[in-house]
N, C-alpha and C positions, 0 to 999 in steps of 0.2 A: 504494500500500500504506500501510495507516496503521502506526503505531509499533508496535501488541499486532501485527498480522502480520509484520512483521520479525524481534520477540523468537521470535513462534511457529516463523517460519521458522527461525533461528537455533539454535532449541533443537533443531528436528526433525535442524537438521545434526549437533547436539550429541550427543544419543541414539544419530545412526550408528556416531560416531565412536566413541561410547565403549561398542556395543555386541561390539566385537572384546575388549578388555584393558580393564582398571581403567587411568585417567590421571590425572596431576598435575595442579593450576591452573596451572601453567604452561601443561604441555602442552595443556589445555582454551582457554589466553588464546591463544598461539601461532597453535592452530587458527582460530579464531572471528575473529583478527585479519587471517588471511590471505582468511579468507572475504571480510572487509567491504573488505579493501585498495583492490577497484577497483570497490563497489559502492558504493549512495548510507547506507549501514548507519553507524553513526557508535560508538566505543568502548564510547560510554556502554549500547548495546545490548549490546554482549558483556558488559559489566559485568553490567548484568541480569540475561541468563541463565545467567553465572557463579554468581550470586549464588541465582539460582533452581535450578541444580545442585546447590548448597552444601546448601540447605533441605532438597532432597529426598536427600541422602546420597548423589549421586552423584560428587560432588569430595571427597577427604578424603584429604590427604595421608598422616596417618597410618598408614589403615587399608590405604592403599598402601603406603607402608615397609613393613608387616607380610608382605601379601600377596608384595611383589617381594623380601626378601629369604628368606623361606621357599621361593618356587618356585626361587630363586636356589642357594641350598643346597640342595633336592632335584631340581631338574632341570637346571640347569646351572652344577653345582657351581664357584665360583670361591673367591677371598680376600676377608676383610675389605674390606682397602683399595680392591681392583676395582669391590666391590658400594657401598662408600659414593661414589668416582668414579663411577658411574653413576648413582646415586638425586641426586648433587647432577646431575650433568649433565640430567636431566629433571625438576627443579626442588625437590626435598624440603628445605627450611630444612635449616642447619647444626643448629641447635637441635632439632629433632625427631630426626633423625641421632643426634645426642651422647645424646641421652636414652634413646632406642631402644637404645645399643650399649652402655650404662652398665648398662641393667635385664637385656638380653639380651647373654649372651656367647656369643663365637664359637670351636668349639673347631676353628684353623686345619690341626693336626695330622692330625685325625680326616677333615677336608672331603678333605685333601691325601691320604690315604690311601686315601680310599673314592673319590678318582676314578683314584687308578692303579692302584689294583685292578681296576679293571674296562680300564684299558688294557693291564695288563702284557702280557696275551697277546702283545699286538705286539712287545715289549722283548726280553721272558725268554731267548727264541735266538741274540740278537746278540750277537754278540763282547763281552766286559767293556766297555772303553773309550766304546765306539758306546753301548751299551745308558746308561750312568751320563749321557754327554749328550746322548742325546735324553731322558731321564726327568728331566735339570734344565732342560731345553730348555720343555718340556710343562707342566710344575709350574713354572716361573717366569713363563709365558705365560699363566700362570691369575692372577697376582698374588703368588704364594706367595713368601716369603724363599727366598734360598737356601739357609741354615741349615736350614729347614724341609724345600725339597725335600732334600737331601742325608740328612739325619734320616729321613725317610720312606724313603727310597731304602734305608738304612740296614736298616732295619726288614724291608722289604720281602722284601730279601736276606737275610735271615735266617730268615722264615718261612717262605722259601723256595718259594712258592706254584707 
């Protein structure tokens, strides 16, 4: 195989992978790097088609932050803290992070709210006691303070739903 069939091959793995979810360059180097691990494929080819990924707009951290926390906050609503612990765990600079959460605020109150809303039904009939922890049990396991889950709880109980 010469060198351009390597990148081609490489890239063609690239495409698959990244035709499930939007990915980090992490997660793009990660991949590309395990590919070549025990093949005759050398970094500098992942480099490459990294770099040829870049071009055509399909690596962009950015536009990933965007994407993962928007689906984050309407499909699996968690906290702040959870969603930025996980965007650095698959690779998003601090700095992109800090920037993103400076121009976009998060209202934690509101997140925490609108997912036990939709749990309460489970809650609403248990005993006092049971009910308050497993609903700071839930909302702490999402990332949320406890001041917050208890506030929410607060609230919640009072609208009485």
């Amino acid at each position: 195989m010469t060198n351009l069939d390597d990148i081609n091959y490489l890239l063609n793995k690239s495409y698959f992978f990244l035709k499930f979810r939007p990915r980090t360059e992490k997660e793009i180097r990660q991949y590309l790097y395990k590919k070549i691990a025990n093949k005759h494929w050398s970094t500098e080819d992942a480099e490459k088609v990294i770099n040829i990924l870049k071009e055509q707009g399909l690596i962009d951290d950015k536009k990933f932050l965007e994407l993962y926390v928007n689906d984050r906050l309407n499909l699996k609503p968690k906290s702040k803290k959870l969603i930025i612990k996980e965007l650095k765990q698959k690779g998003v600079s601090d700095n992109l992070i800090e920037k993103y959460f400076s121009q976009n605020e998060i209202n934690e109150e509101e997140v925490a709210f609108k997912l036990l809303k939709k749990r309460w039904s489970r809650y609403k009939n248990l005993p006092e006691k049971k009910r308050l922890e497993k609903v700071l049990r839930f909302l702490l396991s999402k990332g949320f303070s406890f001041e917050i889950a208890k506030k929410i709880y607060q609230k919640i109980i009072t609208i009485n739903l």
